[in-house]
Structure formats: C-alpha cells, structure tokens
N, C-alpha and C positions, 0 to 999 in steps of 0.2 A: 392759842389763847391770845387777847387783844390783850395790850397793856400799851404804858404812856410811850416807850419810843416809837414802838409800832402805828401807836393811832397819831405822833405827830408826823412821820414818816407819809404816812395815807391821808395825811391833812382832815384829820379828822379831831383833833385836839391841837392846841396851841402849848408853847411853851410855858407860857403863866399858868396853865392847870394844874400843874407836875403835885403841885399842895391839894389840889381835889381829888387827887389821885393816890395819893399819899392816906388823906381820909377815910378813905372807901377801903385802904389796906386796913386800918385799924379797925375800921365796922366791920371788917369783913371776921368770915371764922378759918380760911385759908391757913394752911400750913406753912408756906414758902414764906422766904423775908421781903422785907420791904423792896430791896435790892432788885429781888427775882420777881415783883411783883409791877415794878418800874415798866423792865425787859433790860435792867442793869448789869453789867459784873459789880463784884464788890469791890474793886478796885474802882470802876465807873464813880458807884455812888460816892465813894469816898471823897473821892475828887470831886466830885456835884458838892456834898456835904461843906468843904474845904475854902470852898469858893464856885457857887451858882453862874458865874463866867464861863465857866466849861460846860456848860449846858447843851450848848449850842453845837460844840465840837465833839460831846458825847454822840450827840443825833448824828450827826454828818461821819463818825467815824462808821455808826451801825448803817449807816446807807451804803457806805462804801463798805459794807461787810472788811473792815481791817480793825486790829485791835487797837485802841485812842495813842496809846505811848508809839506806834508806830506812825498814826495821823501826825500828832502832836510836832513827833520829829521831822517825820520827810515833808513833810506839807508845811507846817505852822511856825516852825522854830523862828526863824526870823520875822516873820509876818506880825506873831502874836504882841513880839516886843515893841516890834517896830509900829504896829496899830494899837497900841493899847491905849485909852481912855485919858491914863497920867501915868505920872514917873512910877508912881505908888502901883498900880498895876504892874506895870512893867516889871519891875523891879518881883515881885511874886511871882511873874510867871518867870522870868529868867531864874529865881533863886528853884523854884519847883523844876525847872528843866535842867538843872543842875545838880539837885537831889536826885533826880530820876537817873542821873548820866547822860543826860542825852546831848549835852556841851559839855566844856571843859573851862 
C-alpha cells in the first residue's frame, strides 16, 4: 500500500503534503489510524505531532530501515544540537533526547 513515507521515499510527494495526506485519511472509510496511514509507528507520529522538525528524520530513519530513537541517537545526537535553527530548538531537542535516555 502507497502512503506518505513511502511516496516521499519514491519522490513522489514532498514533505509539505503530509496535511493532504492526512485529509484523504479522514475522507477516507479506512479502518487503520492515521499513524498507519502515514506509513508511521505511533511513536513516529507522536514525535511528528510534538514538533514537525523530526519530519525529515522520520523519513531518513525509514530509508535506512532503523527504528528513529536508534537514527536520533547514533547518527543525530550531537548534529541535531549542534545545527539547530536557535537556542530554542536546540534546547527541545536535547531536553527530548534526554527524556528518551539517549544522554545523560
């Protein structure tokens, strides 16, 4: 089944759809959640939900087929901080990588 990671994966959707995509779950008569309708876990969207920053590393976690809290950690933990936008970012993602365990 096509859905939003998959069609942005295959460059067939852009990341600013995800809300057209989202739509088409409500008009639809589909059983699954929004979540599974993505090609999210519920932990994914949650964190999408939380803050749409992690959009980008949701996708990149399912291209490297790895679950995100393992992307997040071995790949991003410093990177994330260290490139974020403002202090204000920064500061969330380190306080979230903290909640998760993934620093100390």
């Amino acid at each position: 089944m096509s859905n939003f990671i998959n069609d942005v994966i295959n460059a067939d959707a852009i990341l600013d759809e995800i809300d057209d995509y989202i739509k088409k779950w409500h008009d639809s008569d589909t059983d699954c959640s929004v979540f599974e309708y993505l090609g999210m876990t519920e932990e994914e969207y949650f964190l999408w939900v939380e803050n749409d920053f992690y959009l980008k590393y949701i996708i990149s976690a399912h291209e490297k087929d790895i679950n995100i809290n393992e992307l997040l950690k071995e790949e991003y933990t410093s990177k994330l901080v260290a490139r974020s936008s403002s202090p204000e970012e920064a500061k969330k993602i380190y306080n979230w990588l903290k909640e998760k365990g993934m620093i100390e």
